[in-house]
Residue, then its C-alpha position, 0 to 999 in steps of 0.5 A: x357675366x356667364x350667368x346673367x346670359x343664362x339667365x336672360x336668356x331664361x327670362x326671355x322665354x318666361x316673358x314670351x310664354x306669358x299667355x298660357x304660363x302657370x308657373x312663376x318666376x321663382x319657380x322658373x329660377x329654382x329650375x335653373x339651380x336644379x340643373x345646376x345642383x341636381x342634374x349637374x351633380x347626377x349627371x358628374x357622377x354618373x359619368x364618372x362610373x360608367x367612364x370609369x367602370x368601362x375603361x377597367x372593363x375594357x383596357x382601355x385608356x380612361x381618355x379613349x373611353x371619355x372621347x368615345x363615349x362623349x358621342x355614343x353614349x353622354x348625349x342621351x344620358x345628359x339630356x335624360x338627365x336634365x329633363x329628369x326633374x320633370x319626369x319626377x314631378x310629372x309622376x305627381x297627377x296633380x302636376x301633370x294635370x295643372x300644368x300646360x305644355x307651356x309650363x314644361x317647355x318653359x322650365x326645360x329650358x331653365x333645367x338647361x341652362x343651369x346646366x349650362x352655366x355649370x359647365x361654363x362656370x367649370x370651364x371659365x370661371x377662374x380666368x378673370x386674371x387672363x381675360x382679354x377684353x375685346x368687342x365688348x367682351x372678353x377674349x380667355x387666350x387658350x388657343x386659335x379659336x378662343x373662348x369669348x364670354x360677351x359683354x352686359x350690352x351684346x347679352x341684354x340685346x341677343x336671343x338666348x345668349x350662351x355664356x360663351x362663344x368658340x370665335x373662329x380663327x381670327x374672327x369677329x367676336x360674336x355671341x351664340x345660341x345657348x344650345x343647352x337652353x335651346x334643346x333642352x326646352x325642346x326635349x321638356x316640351x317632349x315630356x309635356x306631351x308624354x304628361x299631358x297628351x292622351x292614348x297614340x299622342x304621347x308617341x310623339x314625346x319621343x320626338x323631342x327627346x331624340x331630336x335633343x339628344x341627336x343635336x348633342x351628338x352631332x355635337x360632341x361628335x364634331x368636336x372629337x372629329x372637326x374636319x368631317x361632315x358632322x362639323x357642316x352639319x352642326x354649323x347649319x343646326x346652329x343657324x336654326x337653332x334659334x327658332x327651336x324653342x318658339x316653334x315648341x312654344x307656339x305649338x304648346x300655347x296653341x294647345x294651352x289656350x284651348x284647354x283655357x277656354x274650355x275650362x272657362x265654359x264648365x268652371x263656375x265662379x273663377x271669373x271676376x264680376x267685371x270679367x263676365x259683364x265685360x266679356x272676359x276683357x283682359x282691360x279689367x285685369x289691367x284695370x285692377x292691377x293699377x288700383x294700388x300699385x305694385x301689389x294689386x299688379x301682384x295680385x293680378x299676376x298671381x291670380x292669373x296663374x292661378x286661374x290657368x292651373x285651375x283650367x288646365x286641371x279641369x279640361x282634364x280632370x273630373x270636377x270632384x279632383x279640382x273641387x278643392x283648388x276651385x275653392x281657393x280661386x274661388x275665394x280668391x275671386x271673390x275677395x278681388x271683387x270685393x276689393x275692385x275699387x279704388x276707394x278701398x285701396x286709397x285707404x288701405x294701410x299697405x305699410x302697416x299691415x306688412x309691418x304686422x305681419x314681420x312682427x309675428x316672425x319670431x327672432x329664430x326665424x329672423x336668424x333663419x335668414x340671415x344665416x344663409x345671407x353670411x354663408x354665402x359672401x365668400x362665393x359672392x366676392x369670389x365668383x360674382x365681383x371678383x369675376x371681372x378683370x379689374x377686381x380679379x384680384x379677389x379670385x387670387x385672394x381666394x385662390x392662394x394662400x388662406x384663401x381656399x382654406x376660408x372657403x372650405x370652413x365656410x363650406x363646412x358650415x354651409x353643409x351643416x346648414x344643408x343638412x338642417x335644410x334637408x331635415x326641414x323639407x323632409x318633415x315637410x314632405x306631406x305637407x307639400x303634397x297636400x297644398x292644393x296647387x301643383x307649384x307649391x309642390x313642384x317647388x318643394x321637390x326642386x328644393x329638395x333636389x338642390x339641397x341633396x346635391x348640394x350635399x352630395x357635393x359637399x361630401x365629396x369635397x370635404x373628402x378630397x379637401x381633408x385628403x391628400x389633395x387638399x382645397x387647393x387640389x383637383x376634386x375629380x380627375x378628367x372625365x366627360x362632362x364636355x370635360x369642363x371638370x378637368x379644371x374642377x379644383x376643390x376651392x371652386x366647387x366650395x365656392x359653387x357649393x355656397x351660391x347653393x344657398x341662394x336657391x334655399x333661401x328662404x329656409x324650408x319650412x318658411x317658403x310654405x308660408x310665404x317667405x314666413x310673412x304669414x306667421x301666426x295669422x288666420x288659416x285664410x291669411x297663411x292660405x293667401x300667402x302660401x299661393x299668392x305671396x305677400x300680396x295674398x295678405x295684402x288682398x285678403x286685408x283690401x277684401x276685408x275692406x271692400x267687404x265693409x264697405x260694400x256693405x254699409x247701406x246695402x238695400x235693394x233701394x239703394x239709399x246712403x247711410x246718412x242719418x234722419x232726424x228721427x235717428x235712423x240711418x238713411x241706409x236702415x230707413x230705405x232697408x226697412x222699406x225694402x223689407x216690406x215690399x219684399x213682404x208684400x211681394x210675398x203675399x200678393x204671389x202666394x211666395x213661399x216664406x224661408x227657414x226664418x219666415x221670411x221672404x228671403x232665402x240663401x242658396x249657392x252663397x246668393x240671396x235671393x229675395x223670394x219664390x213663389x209657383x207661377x200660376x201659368x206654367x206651374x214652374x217654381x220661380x225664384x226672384x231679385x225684387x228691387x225698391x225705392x230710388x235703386x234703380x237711380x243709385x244703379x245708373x249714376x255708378x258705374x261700378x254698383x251697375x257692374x255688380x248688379x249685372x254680375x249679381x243677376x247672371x250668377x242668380x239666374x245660372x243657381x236657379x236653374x241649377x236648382x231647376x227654378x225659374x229667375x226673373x227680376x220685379x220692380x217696385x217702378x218703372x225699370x229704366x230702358x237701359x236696364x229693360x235692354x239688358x234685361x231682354x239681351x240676358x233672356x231675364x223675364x222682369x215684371x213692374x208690381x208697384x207696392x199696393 
């Protein structure tokens, strides 16, 4: 129950932040285990050498040393420590540049609460057998002022929920602010500011970092010293503490949004055809999402984020940095408005597809997944079942007799299976650094930093396991991590060291290919499934599809591909007719034929159907010429109308880039509908009827 708290409360953060948040939840949960595993372990360690160092130093008592310094010196190196990851992946310019303040915020807190949950999971998380349920809760009988882990229903309807409270003496149960979550998202939005402000303002950085680490301290301090001012003081911050975060998050969206919308104004091309005739309408994204459910809601998320990356990057970055990542949302959009049609999806064989694609993967990467799920039962059945009072009869099992001794073979084999993970992510270090997409990276140093603490604890306990003390001893004897691992017993933390694996699932090199779906497939395929998961494979093949579609009878006069007596399709007759209109637009303008002696010619991936000098203003005009029953065909289909539109703004704005005029000609009457577009738009349009 401890860590379905921090992780709703995580959760709670990622779902108000949706407006302006890049990153995904997987990339948010992988955070939660860096601080769990990376900062944690960092954080242990160095503890214990400064603690240590100084109490031989000094001689002083080892508990001396541990008291004062959890005051003076812990809380600025704890919460240093848990934004770390951040500083490291910010030094990445493509991190720093795709990521909004949002971002940062959202993932500090994860960084604090799984640091968080450590800590409570070192405390407690044996204490099934002696837990007192009360209030909807437990009640861990240590002392006048127990500790109280809520029950699912207080958690699920609490901002921010701790994984445990200290009940006042005699008191009503009650759930507290998760202050590890709380300020840590504080201290992240700091270094959002340091990576992403410019000149004088990265002062301000500092400002939630000291404020993060002066909470701690009046923190610890009070605990050391429960009588002085300092305990009034960190009851009135614990009333407040609340608000902290939304207050960083309201400023971080404020300042996101900005950058969102003006990245709109200067990236071409990242809005979908439906987006720009509609004003950028957030219905059109709910409209697609609903088309195949719940993979074009997938795609529609993804994208999404995608598209903001790419904004945040090019408020701030010159266009030839973000050329690369504007081409993949580029393509991405395109196959969206290839596939924005519900008779596309009707027809679309989801299940096969998928079926395909797990075809591909090979029987050793079958095994790849399934190693992991084996490792890591024991610790599931331990920490995660058997950590209620009526199955606390697992935590005895494993904790007596054999017990410690299963976890620590499974331990064993589980920092073999590590090692490989950090072989796998090591080989694939620069392949990471090229993905065009600052998550992909992002996740893939988290990764590496869950796995070498992950080892790094494994050492240490195999160490003291195969020691004196054996894996029913202590790993580590008292020192500060809010002295939770006073009762870090070597069992326990073999037991932590499996639920590790979770984090590293799937194994390595898979998670670059979409959890391994891509396989063997097309580059495009494996790019899709790199950044959009699954669901890039699914849109690439409903691309595909609409791409075939659109196409079948597609002429500026609009006819269905039916056939005619005389053999021809209706569509190949009314392709032919435009064809020749186009033809005698040319001769009667005097237009310039193209590189194939045609009207037509291609530029900025639009074709255009002719060009030719105006004899007035002696302006190269390039045109869109449109025959037969178009016009008809355009006004009974809402959708064919919408692409006309879309066409038309992205013809207009390439000609002009290329220092031409645009304009429309008809072979008839042009309807008044579209006459009002047209003059709404500042499109000249010219009626020449075919002579």
């Amino acid at each position: 129950m401890m860590t379905v708290a921090a992780v709703w409360g995580v959760l709670q953060l990622f779902a108000v932040s949706w407006p302006t948040r890049s990153v995904r939840l997987l990339t948010v949960l992988m955070a939660l285990a860096v601080g769990v595993y990376g900062c944690g372990v960092a954080t242990a360690l160095v503890e214990l050498t400064y603690t240590r160092l100084y109490a031989h130093q000094s001689g002083q008592s080892l508990v001396t040393v541990v008291d004062t310094t959890s005051y003076t010196v812990a809380p600025w190196v704890e919460e240093l420590i848990k934004v770390s990851p951040l500083l490291l992946v910010g030094l990445s310019l493509k991190v720093r540049r795709q990521w909004g303040l949002t971002d940062f915020t959202v993932l500090g807190a994860a960084l604090g609460g799984g640091f968080g949950l450590l800590e409570a999971v070192l405390r407690y998380g044996l204490d099934a057998n002696r837990a007192i349920a009360r209030g909807g809760g437990w009640i861990i009988p240590d002392s006048l002022s127990p500790p109280y882990v809520p029950g699912l229903g207080q958690v699920l309807t609490a901002w921010l929920p701790a994984p445990f409270s200290q009940l006042d003496m005699l008191g009503p149960p009650a759930t507290e602010t998760f202050s590890h979550l709380v300020w840590t998202a504080v201290a992240g939005f700091g270094v959002g500011l340091l990576w992403r402000a410019r000149g004088w303002l990265r002062l301000f950085s500092v400002v939630p970092l000291a404020a993060a680490a002066a909470y701690h301290t009046v923190n610890n301090y009070a605990v050391q010293k429960p009588t002085g001012q300092a305990a009034h003081w960190l009851e009135s911050l614990n009333g407040q503490a609340w608000a902290a975060p939304l207050i960083c998050l309201a400023i971080a969206m404020v300042v996101d949004l900005r950058h969102i919308y003006r990245g709109k104004r200067i990236v071409p091309g990242v809005l979908l055809a439906s987006e720009r005739v509609d004003g950028d309408s957030a219905g059109v994204l709910l409209r697609y999402a609903v088309w195949r459910l719940p993979w074009s809601l997938l795609i529609v998320l993804r994208y999404v984020r995608l598209r903001r990356s790419l904004l945040y990057a090019a408020a701030s970055a010159p266009p030839a940095d973000t050329e690369e990542l504007r081409r993949v949302t580029a393509g991405i959009t395109a196959r969206m408005d290839a596939s924005d049609n519900p008779h596309v999806w009707r027809g679309l064989n989801v299940r096969g597809l998928l079926k395909a694609a797990r075809a591909v993967r090979g029987s050793r990467e079958r095994w790849l997944l399934v190693i992991p799920c084996v490792l890591v039962l024991p610790s599931l059945l331990f920490l995660g079942i058997g950590s209620f009072t009526s199955t606390a009869g697992l935590q005895k099992f494993f904790s007596t007799g054999s017990g410690p001794r299963i976890l620590m073979g499974f331990g064993i084999a589980a920092l073999a299976w590590i090692a490989y993970q950090l072989t796998t992510l090591l080989r694939t270090w620069r392949t990471a650094s090229a993905q065009p997409t600052a998550e992909l990276l992002a996740v893939h140093r988290f990764r590496l930093g869950t796995a070498l603490g992950s080892a790094t604890t494994s050492a240490l306990l195999l160490w003291r396991g195969f020691g004196d003390v054996g894996p029913g001893g202590r790993a580590i004897h008292t020192f500060h991590l809010l002295d939770a691992l006073n009762t870090f017993l070597v069992y326990l933390g073999f037991a932590l060291l499996l639920l590790s694996l979770l984090a590293l699932f799937p194994p390595g090199g898979l998670a670059l290919a979409g959890g391994g779906v891509a396989g063997a497939l097309t580059a495009e395929s494996i790019a899709n499934a790199s950044i959009l998961g699954t669901a890039g494979l699914v849109l690439m093949a409903a691309g595909a599809r609409g791409d075939g579609m659109s196409g079948q009878g597609a002429s500026s006069s609009g006819e269905s591909p039916r056939s005619e007596p005389n053999g021809k399709s209706r569509g190949r007759i009314a392709q032919e007719s435009g064809d020749s209109y186009e033809d005698f637009l040319m001769e009667k303008l005097g237009g310039t034929p193209g590189p194939d002696g045609r009207p037509g010619f291609k530029t900025g991936g639009r074709q255009f159907d002719g060009q030719y000098t105006d004899p007035t203003t002696g302006s190269e005009t390039w045109y869109e010429a449109k025959s037969g029953r178009y016009w008809d065909r355009v006004n009974s289909n809402e959708k064919e109308m919408l692409r006309f539109k879309s066409k038309l703004g992205d013809a207009r704005r390439i000609a002009r880039e290329n220092g031409a005029q645009f304009g429309l000609i008809s072979e008839n009457e042009i309807p008044d509908n579209i006459i009002s577009f047209l003059n709404q738009k500042g499109i000249p349009w010219r009626v020449i009827p075919r002579g």
